[in-house]
N, C-alpha and C positions, 0 to 999 in steps of 0.2 A: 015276553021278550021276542023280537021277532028273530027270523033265521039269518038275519044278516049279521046282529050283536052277540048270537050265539055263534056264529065261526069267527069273528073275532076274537071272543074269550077261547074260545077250543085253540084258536091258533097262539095265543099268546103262554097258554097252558103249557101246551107242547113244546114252545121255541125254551120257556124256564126249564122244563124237566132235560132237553138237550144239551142246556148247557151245562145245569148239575154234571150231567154224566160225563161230558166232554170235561169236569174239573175231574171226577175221579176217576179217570181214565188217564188223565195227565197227569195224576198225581206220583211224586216218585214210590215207588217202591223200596222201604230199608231193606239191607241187607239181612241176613236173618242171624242169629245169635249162634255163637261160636259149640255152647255145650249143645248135644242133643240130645233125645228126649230117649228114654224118660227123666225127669227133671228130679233130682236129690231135694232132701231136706237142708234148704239152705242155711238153717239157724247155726249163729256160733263157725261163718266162715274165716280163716286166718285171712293175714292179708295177701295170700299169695290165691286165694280162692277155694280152700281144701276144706272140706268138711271133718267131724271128729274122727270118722271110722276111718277116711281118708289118710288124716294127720298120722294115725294110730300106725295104720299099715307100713308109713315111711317110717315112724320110726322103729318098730321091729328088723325094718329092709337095712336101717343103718346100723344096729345091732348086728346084724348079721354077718352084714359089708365088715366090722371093725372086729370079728373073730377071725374073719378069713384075710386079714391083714389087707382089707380095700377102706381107707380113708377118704371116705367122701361126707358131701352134705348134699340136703336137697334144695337146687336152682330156685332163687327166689326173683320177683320182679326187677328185683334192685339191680342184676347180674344180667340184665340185659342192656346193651349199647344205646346209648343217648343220641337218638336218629329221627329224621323227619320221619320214616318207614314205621318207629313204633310209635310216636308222636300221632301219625293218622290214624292206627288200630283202635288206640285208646279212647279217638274222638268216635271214632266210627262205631265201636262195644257197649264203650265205657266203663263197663269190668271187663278189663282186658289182662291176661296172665299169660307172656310167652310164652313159659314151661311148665304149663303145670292144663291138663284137658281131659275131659272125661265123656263117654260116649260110650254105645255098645260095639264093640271089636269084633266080636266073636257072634254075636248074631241072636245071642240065647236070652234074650229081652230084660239083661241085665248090665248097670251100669258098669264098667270099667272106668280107669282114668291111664293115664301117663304121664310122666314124670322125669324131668331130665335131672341129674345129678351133678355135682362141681367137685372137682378135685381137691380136699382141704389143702390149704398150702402150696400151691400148685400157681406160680406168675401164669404161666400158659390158660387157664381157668380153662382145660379140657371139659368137655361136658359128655354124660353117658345118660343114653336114653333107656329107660326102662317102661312096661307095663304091668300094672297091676290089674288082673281078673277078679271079676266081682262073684262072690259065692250068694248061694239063696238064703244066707243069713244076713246079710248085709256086711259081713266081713270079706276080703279079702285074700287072693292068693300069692303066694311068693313072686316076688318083682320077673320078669322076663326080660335080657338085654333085646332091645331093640338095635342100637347103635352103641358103639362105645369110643371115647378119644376123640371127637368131634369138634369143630369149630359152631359155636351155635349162639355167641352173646350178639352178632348181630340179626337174628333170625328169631323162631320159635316152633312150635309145635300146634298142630291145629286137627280136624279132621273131618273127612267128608265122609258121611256116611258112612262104614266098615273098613276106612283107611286111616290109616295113621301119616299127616304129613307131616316131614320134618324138612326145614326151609334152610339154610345155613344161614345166610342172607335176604334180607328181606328186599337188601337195593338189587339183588340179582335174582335171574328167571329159575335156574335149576332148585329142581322140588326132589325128594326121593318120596315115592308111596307106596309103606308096608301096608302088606293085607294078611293079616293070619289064615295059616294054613292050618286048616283041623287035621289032617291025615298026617303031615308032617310035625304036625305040635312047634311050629312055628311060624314067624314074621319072613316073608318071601315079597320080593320087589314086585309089585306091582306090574310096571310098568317094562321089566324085563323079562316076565311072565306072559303079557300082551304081545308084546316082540316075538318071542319064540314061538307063539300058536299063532302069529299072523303067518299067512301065505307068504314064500318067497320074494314073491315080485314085491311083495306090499310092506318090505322090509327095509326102514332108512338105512343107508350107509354112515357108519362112524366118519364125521369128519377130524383131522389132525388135531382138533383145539379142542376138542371134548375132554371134559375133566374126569379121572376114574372115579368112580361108585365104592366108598370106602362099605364092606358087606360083614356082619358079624358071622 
């Protein structure tokens, strides 16, 4: 073959392997899946997304709730508002579960989850947030309030990395993000934590139409 048919093929080689790249490069990126890692044994999930040991944990937490004369149950998918907002989650997931997330909180390379709760009986359907910490058994520690009295059927629970967000509405922008404090042995706002160690100058001013931060 002479040198002229062989830069030909050379160039035709190259303009192919180009545009391969130019497709996965264009390609969209999914968003990435709501639980994080490390990933539970998913066998035997309810339909709200809970694993056994999961399951187990709420209902001791409700045992516990109906000694101390607190009547609740745990927030199922069903108990969320019928809205474009969770209509897209669900396409975008697919297993998608408002209230109910699991993820490491605390940093000690074990799963937690969280769990928001409904008031039996209750027209208002108040919702309280709680978390459960993961032990090196695979069991479970006593529930943590997070949030309690909340407005949350149009909303849910999600979490980035070592936050916990809770959304009230999903058609609206305000997010709260708890972050476990170890020294305090609790759930401290995020984001009013960043506020206070920002520099003076670097500190928004509250405008009039800001809504209060209900804080346990």
């Amino acid at each position: 073959m002479s040198a002229r048919p062989r830069q030909v093929v050379f160039a035709l080689v190259g303009a192919a392997a180009i545009a391969a790249a130019a497709v996965v490069l264009t390609r969209r990126v999914p968003r990435p899946a709501r639980a994080a890692q490390p990933v539970p044994d998913t066998r035997g999930l309810d339909a709200s997304g809970r694993t056994k040991g999961e399951k187990l944990a709420i209902e001791e937490a409700l045992a516990a709730f109906r000694k101390s004369g607190l009547l609740l149950r745990a927030a199922e998918d069903g108990d969320a508002a019928d809205s474009d907002e969770h209509r897209d989650l669900e396409e975008v997931y697919g297993s998608y579960h408002p209230f109910f997330v699991r993820g490491d909180l605390d940093g000690d390379g074990r799963l937690d989850f969280a769990q928001a709760f409904v008031d039996k009986g209750s027209s208002s359907a108040w919702f309280h947030v709680a978390v459960f910490f993961g032990n090196a058994d695979g069991t479970f520690q006593k529930p943590l309030w997070v949030e309690r009295a909340i407005s949350l059927s149009a909303g849910d629970l999600s979490m980035e990395r070592s936050l916990l967000i809770v959304t009230p509405d999903l058609a609206l922008d305000p997010t709260r993000r708890w972050r476990w404090e170890t020294a305090e042995k609790r759930f401290v706002d995020a984001d009013d934590v960043s506020r206070r160690d920002a520099p003076d100058d670097h500190v928004p001013e509250e405008t009039p139409d800001q809504k209060p931060r209900a804080r346990v």
